[in-house]
BAGU-905333 format. One line per 8 residues: number of its first residue (from 1); for each residue z, x, y of N, C-alpha, C, O. Coordinates in nm, 4 decimals. Each point is the difference from the previous one (the first is absolute). Layout:
// residues N
NUM	Z X Y Z X Y Z X Y Z X Y ~ ...
//
This chain:
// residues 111
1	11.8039 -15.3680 5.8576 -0.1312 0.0287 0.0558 -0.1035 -0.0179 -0.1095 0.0369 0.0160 -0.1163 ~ -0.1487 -0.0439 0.1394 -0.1184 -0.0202 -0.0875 -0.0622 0.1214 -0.0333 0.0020 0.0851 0.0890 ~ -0.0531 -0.0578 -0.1878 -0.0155 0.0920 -0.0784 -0.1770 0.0641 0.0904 -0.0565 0.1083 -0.0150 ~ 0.0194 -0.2167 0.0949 -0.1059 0.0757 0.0321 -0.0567 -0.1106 0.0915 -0.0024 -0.1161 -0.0410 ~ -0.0465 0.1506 0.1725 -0.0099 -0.0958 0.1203 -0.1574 -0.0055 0.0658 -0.0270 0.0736 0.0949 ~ -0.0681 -0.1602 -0.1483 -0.1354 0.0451 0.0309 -0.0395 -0.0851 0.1210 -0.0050 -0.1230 -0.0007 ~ -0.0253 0.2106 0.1153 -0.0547 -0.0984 0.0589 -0.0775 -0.1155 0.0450 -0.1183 0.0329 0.0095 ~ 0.1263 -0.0826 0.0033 -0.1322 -0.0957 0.0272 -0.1788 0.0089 0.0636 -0.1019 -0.0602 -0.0339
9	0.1337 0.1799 0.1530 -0.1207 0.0618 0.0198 -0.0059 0.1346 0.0247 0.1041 0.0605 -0.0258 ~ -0.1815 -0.0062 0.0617 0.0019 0.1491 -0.0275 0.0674 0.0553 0.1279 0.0105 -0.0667 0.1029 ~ 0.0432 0.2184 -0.1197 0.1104 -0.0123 0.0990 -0.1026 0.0935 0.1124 -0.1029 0.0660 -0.0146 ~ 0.1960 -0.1017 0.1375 -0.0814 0.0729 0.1135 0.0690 0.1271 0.0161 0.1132 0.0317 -0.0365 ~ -0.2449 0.0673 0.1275 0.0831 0.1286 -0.0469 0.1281 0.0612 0.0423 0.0591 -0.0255 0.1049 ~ -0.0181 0.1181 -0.2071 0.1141 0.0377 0.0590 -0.0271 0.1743 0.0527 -0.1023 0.0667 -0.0157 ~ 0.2509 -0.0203 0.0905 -0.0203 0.1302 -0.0245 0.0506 0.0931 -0.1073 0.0276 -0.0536 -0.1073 ~ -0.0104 0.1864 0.1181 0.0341 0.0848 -0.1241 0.1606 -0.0813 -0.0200 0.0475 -0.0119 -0.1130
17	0.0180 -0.0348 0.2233 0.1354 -0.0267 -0.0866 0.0334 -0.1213 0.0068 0.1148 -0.0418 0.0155 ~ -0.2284 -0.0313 -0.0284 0.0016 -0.1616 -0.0392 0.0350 -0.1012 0.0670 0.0387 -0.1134 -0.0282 ~ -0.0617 0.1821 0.1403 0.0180 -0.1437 0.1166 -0.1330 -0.0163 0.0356 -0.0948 0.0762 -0.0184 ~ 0.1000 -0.1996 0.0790 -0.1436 -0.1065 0.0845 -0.0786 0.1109 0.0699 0.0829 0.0720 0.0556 ~ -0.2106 -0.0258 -0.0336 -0.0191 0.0320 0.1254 -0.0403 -0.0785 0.0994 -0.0332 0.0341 0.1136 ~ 0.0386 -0.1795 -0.1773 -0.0658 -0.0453 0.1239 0.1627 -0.1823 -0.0284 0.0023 -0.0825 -0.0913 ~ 0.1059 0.0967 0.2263 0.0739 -0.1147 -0.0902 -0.0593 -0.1138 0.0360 0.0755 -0.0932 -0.0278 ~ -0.1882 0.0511 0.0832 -0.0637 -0.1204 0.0272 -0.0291 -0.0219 -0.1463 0.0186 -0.1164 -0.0355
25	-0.0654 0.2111 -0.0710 -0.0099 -0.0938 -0.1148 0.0946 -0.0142 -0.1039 -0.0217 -0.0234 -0.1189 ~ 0.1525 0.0439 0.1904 0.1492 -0.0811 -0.1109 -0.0677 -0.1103 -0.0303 -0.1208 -0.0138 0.0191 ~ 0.1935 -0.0671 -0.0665 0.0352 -0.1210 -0.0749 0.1442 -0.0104 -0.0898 0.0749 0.0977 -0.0007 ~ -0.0388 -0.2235 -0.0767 0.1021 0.0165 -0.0813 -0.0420 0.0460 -0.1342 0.0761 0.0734 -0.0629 ~ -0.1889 -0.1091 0.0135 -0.0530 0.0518 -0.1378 0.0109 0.1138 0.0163 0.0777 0.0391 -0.0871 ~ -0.1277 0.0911 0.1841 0.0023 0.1707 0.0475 0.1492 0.0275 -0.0584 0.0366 0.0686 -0.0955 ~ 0.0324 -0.1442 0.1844 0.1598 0.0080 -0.0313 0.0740 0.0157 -0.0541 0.0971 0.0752 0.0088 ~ -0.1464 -0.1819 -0.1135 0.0549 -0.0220 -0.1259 -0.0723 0.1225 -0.1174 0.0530 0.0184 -0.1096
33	-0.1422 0.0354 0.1405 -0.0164 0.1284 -0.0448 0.0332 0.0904 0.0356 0.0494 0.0673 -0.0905 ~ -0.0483 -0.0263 0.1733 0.1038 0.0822 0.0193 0.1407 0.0627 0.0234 0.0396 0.1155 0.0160 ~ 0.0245 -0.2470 -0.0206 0.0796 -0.0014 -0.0407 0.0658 -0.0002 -0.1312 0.1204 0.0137 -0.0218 ~ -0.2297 -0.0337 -0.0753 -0.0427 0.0289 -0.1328 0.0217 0.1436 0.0024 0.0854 0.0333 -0.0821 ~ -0.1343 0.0620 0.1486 -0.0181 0.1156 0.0109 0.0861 0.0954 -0.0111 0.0068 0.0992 -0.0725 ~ 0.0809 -0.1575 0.1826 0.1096 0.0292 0.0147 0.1978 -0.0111 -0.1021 0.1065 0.0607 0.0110 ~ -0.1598 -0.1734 -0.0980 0.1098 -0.0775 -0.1150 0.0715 -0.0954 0.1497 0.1112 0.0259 0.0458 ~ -0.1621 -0.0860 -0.0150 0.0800 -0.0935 0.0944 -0.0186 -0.1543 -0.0712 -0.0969 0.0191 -0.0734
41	0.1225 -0.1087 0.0622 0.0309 -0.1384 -0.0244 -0.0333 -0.0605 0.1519 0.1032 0.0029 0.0671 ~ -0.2025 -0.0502 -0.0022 0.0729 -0.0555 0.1406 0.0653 -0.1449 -0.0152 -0.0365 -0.1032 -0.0564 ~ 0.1273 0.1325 0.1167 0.0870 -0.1326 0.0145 -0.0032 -0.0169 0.1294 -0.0579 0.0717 0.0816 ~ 0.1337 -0.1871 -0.0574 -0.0134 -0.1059 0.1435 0.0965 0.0791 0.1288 0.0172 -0.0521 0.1102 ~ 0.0313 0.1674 -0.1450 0.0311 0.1016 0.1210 -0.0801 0.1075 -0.0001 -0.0137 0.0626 0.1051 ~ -0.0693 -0.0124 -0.2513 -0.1354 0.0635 0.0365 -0.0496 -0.0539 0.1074 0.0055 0.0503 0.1122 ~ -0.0741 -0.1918 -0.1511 -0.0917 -0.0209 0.1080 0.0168 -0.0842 0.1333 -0.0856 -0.0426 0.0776 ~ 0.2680 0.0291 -0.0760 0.0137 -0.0090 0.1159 -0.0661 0.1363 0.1026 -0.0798 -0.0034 0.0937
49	0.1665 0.1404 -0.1714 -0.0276 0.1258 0.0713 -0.1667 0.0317 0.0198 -0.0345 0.0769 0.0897 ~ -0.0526 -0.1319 -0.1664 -0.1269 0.0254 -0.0161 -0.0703 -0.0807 0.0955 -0.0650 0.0705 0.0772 ~ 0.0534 -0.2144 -0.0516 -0.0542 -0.0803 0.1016 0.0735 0.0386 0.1434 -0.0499 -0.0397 0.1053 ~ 0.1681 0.1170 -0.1065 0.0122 0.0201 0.1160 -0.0480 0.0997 0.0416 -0.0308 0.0102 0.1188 ~ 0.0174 0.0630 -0.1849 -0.0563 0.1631 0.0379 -0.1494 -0.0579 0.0737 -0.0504 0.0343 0.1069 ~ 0.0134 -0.1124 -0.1858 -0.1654 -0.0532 -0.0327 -0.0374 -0.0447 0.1801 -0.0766 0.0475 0.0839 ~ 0.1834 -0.1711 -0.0842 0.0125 -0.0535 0.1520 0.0136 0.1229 0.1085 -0.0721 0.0153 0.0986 ~ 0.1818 0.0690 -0.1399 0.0263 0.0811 0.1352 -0.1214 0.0989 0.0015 -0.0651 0.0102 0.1039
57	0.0353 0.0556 -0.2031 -0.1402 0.0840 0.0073 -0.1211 -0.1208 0.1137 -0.0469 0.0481 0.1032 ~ 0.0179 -0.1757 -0.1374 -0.0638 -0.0964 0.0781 -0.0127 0.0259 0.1225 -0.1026 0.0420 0.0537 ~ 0.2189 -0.0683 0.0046 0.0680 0.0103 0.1464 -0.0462 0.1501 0.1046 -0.0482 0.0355 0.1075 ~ 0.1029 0.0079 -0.2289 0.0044 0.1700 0.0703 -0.0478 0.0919 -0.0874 0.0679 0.1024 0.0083 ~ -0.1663 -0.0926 -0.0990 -0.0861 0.0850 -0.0394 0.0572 0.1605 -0.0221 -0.0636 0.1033 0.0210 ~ 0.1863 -0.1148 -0.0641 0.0785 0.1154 -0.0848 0.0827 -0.0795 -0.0928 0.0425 -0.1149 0.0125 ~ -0.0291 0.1981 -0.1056 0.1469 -0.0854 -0.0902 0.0981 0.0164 0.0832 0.0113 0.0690 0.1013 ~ 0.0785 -0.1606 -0.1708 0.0741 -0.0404 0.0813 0.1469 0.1440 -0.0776 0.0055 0.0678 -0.1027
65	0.0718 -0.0829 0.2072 0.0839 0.1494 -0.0288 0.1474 -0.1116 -0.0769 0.0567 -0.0931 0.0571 ~ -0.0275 0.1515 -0.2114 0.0690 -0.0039 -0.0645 0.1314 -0.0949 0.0386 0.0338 -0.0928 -0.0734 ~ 0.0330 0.1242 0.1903 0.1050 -0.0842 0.0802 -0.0197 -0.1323 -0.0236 0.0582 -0.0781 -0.0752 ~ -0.1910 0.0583 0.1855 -0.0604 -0.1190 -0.0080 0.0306 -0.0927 -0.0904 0.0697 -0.0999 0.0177 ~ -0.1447 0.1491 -0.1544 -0.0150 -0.0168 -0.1133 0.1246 -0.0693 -0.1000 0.0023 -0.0901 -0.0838 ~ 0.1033 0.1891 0.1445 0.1373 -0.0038 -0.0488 0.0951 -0.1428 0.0477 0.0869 -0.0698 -0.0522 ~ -0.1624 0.0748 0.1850 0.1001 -0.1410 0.0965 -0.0836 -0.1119 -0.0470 0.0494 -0.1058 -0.0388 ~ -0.1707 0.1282 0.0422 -0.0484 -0.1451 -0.0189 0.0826 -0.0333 -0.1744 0.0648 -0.1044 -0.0085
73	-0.0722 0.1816 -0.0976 0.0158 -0.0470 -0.1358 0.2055 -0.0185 -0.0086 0.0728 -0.0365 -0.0923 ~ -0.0422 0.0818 0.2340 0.1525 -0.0588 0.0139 0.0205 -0.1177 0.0403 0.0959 -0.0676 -0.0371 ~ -0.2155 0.0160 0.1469 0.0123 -0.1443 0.0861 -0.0522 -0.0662 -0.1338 0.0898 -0.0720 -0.0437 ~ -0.1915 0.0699 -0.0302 -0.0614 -0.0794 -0.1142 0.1008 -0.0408 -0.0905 0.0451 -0.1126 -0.0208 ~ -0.0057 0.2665 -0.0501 0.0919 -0.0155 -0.1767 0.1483 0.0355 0.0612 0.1022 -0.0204 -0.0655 ~ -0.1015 0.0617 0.1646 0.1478 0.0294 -0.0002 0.0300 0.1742 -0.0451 0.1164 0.0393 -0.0077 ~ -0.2233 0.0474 -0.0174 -0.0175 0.0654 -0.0856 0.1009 0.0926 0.1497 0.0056 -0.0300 0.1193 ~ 0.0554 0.1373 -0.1910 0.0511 0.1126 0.0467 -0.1164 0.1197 0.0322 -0.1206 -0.0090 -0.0227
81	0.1975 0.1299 0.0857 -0.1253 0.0940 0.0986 -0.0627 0.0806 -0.1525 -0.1015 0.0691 0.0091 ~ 0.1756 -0.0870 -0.1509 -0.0803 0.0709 -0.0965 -0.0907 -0.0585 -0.0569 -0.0560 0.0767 -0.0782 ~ 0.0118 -0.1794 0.0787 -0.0384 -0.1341 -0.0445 -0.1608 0.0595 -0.0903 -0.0335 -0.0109 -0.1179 ~ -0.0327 0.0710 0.2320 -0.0840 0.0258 0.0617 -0.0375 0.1242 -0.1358 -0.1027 -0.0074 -0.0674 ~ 0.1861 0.0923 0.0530 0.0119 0.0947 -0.1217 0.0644 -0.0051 -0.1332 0.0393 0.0916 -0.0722 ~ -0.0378 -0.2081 0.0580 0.0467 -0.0272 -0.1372 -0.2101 -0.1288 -0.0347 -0.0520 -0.0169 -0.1103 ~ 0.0162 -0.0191 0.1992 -0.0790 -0.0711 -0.0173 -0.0851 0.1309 -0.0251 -0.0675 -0.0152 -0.1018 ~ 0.0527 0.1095 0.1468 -0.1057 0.0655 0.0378 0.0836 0.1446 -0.0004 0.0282 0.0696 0.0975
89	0.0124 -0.0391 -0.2841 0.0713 0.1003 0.0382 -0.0809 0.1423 -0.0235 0.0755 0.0947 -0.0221 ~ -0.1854 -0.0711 0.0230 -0.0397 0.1472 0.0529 -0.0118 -0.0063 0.1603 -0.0176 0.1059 0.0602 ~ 0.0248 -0.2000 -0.0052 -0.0053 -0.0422 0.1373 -0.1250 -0.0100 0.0812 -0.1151 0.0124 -0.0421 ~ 0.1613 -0.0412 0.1882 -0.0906 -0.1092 0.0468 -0.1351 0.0377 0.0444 -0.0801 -0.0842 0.0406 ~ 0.0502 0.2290 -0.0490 -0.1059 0.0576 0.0009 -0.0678 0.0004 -0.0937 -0.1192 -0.0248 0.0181 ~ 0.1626 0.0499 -0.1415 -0.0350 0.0212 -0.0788 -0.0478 -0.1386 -0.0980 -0.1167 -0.0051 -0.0388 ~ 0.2028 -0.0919 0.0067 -0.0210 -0.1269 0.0108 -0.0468 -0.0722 0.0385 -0.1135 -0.0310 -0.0361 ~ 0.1961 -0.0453 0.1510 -0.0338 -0.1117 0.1085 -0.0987 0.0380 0.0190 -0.0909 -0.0358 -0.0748
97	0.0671 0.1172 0.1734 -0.1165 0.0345 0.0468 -0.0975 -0.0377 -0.0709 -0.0504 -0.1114 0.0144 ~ -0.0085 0.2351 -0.1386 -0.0834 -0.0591 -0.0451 -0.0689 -0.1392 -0.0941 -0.1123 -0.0305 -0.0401 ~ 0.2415 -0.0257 0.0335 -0.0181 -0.1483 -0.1103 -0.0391 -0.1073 0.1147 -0.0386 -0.1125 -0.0317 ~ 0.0531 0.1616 0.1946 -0.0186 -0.0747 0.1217 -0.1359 -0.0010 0.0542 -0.0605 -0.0752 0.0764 ~ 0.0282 0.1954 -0.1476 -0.1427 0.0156 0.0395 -0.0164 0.1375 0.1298 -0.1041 0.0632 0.0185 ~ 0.2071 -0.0468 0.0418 -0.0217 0.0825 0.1089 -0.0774 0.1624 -0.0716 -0.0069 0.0562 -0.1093 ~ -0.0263 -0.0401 0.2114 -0.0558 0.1753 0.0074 0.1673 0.0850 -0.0238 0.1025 -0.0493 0.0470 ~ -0.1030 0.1485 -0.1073 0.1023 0.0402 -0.0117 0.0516 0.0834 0.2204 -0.0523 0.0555 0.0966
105	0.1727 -0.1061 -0.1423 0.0301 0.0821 0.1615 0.0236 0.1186 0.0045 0.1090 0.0346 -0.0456 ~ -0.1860 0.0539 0.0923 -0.0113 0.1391 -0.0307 0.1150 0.0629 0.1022 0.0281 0.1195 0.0097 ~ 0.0285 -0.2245 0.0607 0.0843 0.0883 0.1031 0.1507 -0.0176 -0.0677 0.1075 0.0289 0.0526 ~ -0.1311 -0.0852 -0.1861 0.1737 -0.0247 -0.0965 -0.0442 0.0896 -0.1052 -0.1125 -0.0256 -0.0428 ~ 0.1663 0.1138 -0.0041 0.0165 0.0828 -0.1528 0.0511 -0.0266 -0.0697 -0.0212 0.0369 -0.1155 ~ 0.1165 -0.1162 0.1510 0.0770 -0.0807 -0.1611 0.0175 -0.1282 0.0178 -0.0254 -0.0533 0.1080 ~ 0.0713 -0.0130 -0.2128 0.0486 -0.1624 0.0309 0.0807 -0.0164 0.0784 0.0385 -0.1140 0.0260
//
């Protein structure tokens, strides 16, 4: 990981625990900071899991629920049902979520 990850423009706001409040203004630069944030590296099953979240939030205007998440990065990498928590191991609330841009889901308490 790089010793220090500056963004490119100034970031949009967040709330007290560092997610988007608004995820219309993700991007991948956001991302890549915060995922900075987090000690994540994203790699190419990061952002498989990340553009999909991105798409299904699109569609249907909630994140998308963890499962989901889990099958699509099995049909993609082949990846197994832990896949998902070794990418994102404080987990997917806590993570995914926010490196995706979503509002945190207040109706999950843990990853």
């Amino acid at each position: 990981m790089t010793d220090f990850f500056q963004p490119t423009s100034p970031l949009p706001p967040l709330d007290e625990e560092g997610y988007l409040v608004e995820p219309a203004d993700w991007n991948e630069g956001i991302a890549h900071w915060l995922a900075h944030q987090e000690h994540i590296d994203l790699t190419p099953e990061h952002w498989t899991a990340l553009h999909f979240m991105r798409e299904y939030y699109a569609h249907h205007q909630v994140s998308a629920d963890v499962r989901h998440v889990i099958r699509h990065l099995t049909e993609v990498h082949g990846a197994d049902r832990n896949a998902i928590f070794r990418l994102f191991p404080y987990g997917y609330v806590k993570q995914a979520c926010k490196i995706a841009g979503m509002k945190r889901p207040r109706a999950w308490s843990t990853g």
